[in-house]
Steps between C-alpha positions, in 0.01 A plus 500: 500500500406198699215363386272624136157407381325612230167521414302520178178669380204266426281747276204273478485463898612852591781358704876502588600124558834354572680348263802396664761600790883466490677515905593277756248403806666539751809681683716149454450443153584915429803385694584236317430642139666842589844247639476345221480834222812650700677126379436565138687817423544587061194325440187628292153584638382268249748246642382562840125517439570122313652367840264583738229388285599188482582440837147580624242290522228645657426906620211510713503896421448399131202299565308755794543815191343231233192481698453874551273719328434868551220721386606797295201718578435658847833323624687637793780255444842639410471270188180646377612855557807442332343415186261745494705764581726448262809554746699346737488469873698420805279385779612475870262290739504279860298210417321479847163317518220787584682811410412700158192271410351815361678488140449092495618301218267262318713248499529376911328791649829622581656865474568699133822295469298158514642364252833508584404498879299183483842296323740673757252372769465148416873467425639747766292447799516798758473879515782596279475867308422413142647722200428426143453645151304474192561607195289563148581212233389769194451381196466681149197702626405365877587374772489105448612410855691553856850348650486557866854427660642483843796465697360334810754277598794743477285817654635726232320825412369517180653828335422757218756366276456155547078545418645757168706175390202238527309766360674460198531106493130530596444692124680234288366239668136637461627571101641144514204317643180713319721367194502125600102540566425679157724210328281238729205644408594513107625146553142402642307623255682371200453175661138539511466638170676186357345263733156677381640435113553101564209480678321665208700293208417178736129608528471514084695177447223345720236634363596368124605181641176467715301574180741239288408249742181589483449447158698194459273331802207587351596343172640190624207444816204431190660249312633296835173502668368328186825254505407421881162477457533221178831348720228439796200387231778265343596341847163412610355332194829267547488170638660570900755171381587660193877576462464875322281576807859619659566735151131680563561534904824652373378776301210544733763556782723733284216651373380644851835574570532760210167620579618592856777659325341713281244618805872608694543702191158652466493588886846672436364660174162646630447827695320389804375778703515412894166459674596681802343432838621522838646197617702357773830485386641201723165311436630518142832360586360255680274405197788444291673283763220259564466450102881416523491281839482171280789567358735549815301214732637251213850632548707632811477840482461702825281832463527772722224743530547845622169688403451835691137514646485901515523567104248718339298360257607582145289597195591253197383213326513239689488216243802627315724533793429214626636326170820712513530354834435146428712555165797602734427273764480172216816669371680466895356131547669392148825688565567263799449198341250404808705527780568862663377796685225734374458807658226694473468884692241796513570829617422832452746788411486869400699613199498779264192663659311265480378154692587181393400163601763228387607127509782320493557146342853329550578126434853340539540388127820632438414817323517613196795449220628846440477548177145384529358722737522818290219333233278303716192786465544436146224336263558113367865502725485174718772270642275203443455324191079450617434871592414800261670758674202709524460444906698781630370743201154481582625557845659790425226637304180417760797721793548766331136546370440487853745807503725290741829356439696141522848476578734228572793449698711210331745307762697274342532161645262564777158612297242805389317765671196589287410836652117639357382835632177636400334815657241511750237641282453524110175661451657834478768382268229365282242820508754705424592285163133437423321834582574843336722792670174751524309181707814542734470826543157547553519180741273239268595123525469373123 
C-alpha cells in the first residue's frame, strides 16, 4: 500500500481519532522512496522501516490524521462503519465537490470516504478516483480501532487478498496495541497509588512535626517574652552613656528576633482555616508587589508586568495568598542579589475539568542548585544562615488548602518560574467537606 493511517478509539469521547500516518505526500517523494527500496535488495523490513525513518523529517499526512476525530455513533464515514461493523471494506469514490453530499462525513462535510477524501484532497489536488480500505484493529474482545490504507499514487486496485493479509496484521496489531494500553494503564495507576502512599507518609510526617513544633514553641515563647520584657526594663533604667547599655540592646535585639522565629513556627504549626471571599486575583498580585516596591526601587531590578484584565474573580482568602505571593516574590528579589528581571504574569487556563486562574513569577537569579530543589517545600530547610526554612512550607500548605497547586520550573543559570494555580471557585470544594452527604442530596447549603 501507499499510504496507512490508523486510528484509535477514545471511549470517554465516543470517537475514532488519528493517531498517526506512515506514506509519502506526494507522487515525487513515492518516487523517490520506491527508487530507493528497489536499491536495497537482502535487507530486512525492520532495516528498511529504520532508514526511511530517519531520513524524514516532516509528513504533512502525519500531522492532517493527528488532528482528526470521528464520531462513532450515527457515522456515515467508512471509518465509523468499519468499526462498528466489525468487518472490512473497500470503498471506491470520485472526490468531486457537490456530488454524493447526501451520506456527508462529519469531518469536512465531504462524502462517506471523508476522511480519507479530505487528506487525498489537500495533498492531491484535482478530480482523481479515490480507492481506499479500512480495516478492524480487534482486540481481545472489540474492536479497538481502524487502519485505512491506499495506493493513490501508484493507482493500484486494492484486492481480496491483499485486504485478507492486512486483515491479519490488522488482528496482531489490535492484540499488540490493547496490550501496550492495558500495561499503560496498569503502569498509571501504580504510579498513582504510590504517589497517593508518599503523599500520605509525607502528610503524617507533617502533621507530627507540625505538632513537635508546636509544642516546643509554645514552651520556649513564655519564658523569652519574660527574658525580653526584663532585657527592655534593664535597658531603660540604664544610664544612655553607660557601656552595658550595648549588652541589654543586644539581647533586646536577639530577643525579638527569636520571637519572630518562634511566630514562623507557630504560623506553620497552626491549622488556619481560609476566610474565603471573592477577590480580584491581580489586585492581589498587585498588593504583594507594592509591599515589595521598596525593595527593587533601592536596587536595579526591572519588573515586567503582564496581568490579564479578563480573569474571573476567584473565591479564596485573600490575606493568605497574598503572603504566599509576597513570600515568593521576597524570595525572587533576594535570589538576584538586587539587580535582575522579575516577571510577574496572570492568565487563565482550563485543566482537568476544571478552571484555573494562575500566575507566574520568574526572576533571573540563577536558579536553583540541583540537589536543592527537590527539598525546598520542606519545613526548617533554608540556604541562608538568617532564615527558618518555614517560607515555602507555609506556602505550600495555605495552596493546597486552597485545593490549588504550586509548581516550579528550575533553570539553571538563568532563574525560577514559580507557577501557583488555584481554582476559580472554592465554595463548593468547601461545602462539600463541611456539610453532610444527605444536605447534598437534598440540596441544603450547611
Amino acid at each position: 500500500f501507499n499510504r496507512a493511517m490508523l486510528f484509535l478509539v477514545d471511549e470517554k469521547d465516543r470517537m475514532l481519532r488519528g493517531e498517526m500516518a506512515v506514506g509519502p505526500d506526494n507522487p515525487a517523494e513515492a518516487e523517490r522512496i520506491w527508487t530507493g527500496l528497489s536499491a536495497l535488495p537482502g535487507q530486512s523490513l525492520s532495516d528498511l522501516m529504520g532508514k526511511l525513518g530517519k531520513e524524514r523529517e516532516a509528513c504533512r499526512l502525519d500531522e492532517l490524521v493527528r488532528q482528526m476525530s470521528i464520531p462513532i455513533e450515527d457515522s456515515p464515514c467508512v471509518l465509523g462503519r468499519t468499526l462498528k461493523e466489525g468487518r472490512s471494506l473497500v470503498v471506491r469514490a470520485e472526490c468531486r465537490p457537490g456530488e454524493n453530499t447526501r451520506a456527508v462525513c462529519p469531518l469536512q462535510g465531504h462524502p462517506a470516504t471523508g476522511h480519507a477524501c479530505d487528506v487525498h484532497r489537500r495533498l492531491i489536488p484535482g478530480n482523481i478516483p479515490y480507492e481506499c480500505a479500512a480495516v478492524p484493529l480487534w482486540g481481545k474482545r472489540r474492536a479497538i480501532g481502524v487502519i485505512s490504507v491506499d495506493n493513490i499514487f501508484n493507482g493500484r486496485p486494492i484486492g481480496g487478498e491483499e485486504v485478507r493479509l492486512l486483515e491479519v496484521l490488522a488482528r496482531h496489531a489490535g492484540l499488540a496495541i490493547e496490550y501496550l494500553m492495558v500495561l499503560h494503564g496498569i503502569e498509571s495507576t501504580d504510579r498513582e497509588l504510590r504517589k497517593s502512599q508518599e503523599m500520605l507518609i509525607q502528610s503524617e510526617k507533617m502533621m507530627a512535626l507540625r505538632q513537635m513544633a508546636a509544642n516546643v514553641a509554645h514552651a520556649i515563647k513564655n519564658p523569652l517574652v519574660s527574658i525580653g520584657g526584663f532585657a527592655r526594663r534593664l535597658d531603660r533604667a540604664l544610664d544612655p552613656n553607660s557601656s552595658t547599655k550595648r549588652y541589654t540592646q543586644t539581647m533586646i535585639r536577639e530577643a525579638a528576633r527569636l520571637e519572630s522565629i518562634l511566630d514562623g513556627i507557630l504560623d506553620f504549626s497552626m491549622d488556619v482555616e481560609p476566610h474565603l471571599g471573592t477577590h480580584d486575583f491581580n489586585e492581589i498580585v498587585e498588593g504583594a508587589l507594592d509591599r515589595l516596591s521598596r525593595m527593587w526601587r533601592e536596587g536595579e531590578i526591572e519588573v515586567i508586568r503582564t496581568l490579564d484584565p479578563t480573569l474571573p474573580e476567584i473565591c479564596c482568602d485573600g490575606d493568605q495568598i497574598g503572603k504566599i505571593l509576597f513570600n515568593i516574590l521576597a524570595n525572587a528579589v533576594d535570589a538576584m542579589n538586587g539587580r535582575g528581571r522579575l516577571s510577574v504574569k496572570t492568565y487563565s487556563v482550563k485543566e482537568k475539568g476544571r478552571g484555573w486562574v494562575a500566575a507566574e513569577i520568574m526572576d533571573s537569579g540563577g536558579g536553583i542548585p540541583e540537589d536543592v530543589l527537590p527539598n525546598i517545600f520542606n519545613p526548617f530547610f533554608s540556604t541562608q544562615s538568617k532564615e527558618t526554612g518555614l517560607g515555602l512550607a507555609v506556602c505550600h500548605r495555605i495552596v493546597t488548602s486552597h485545593h490549588g497547586s504550586i509548581e516550579v520550573d528550575n533553570r539553571p543559570g538563568q532563574g525560577v518560574r514559580f507557577i501557583i494555580k488555584l481554582p476559580w471557585d472554592q465554595r463548593e470544594d468547601t461545602l462539600m467537606q463541611e456539610g453532610s452527604p444527605a444536605d447534598h442530596r437534598e440540596g441544603r447549603r450547611p
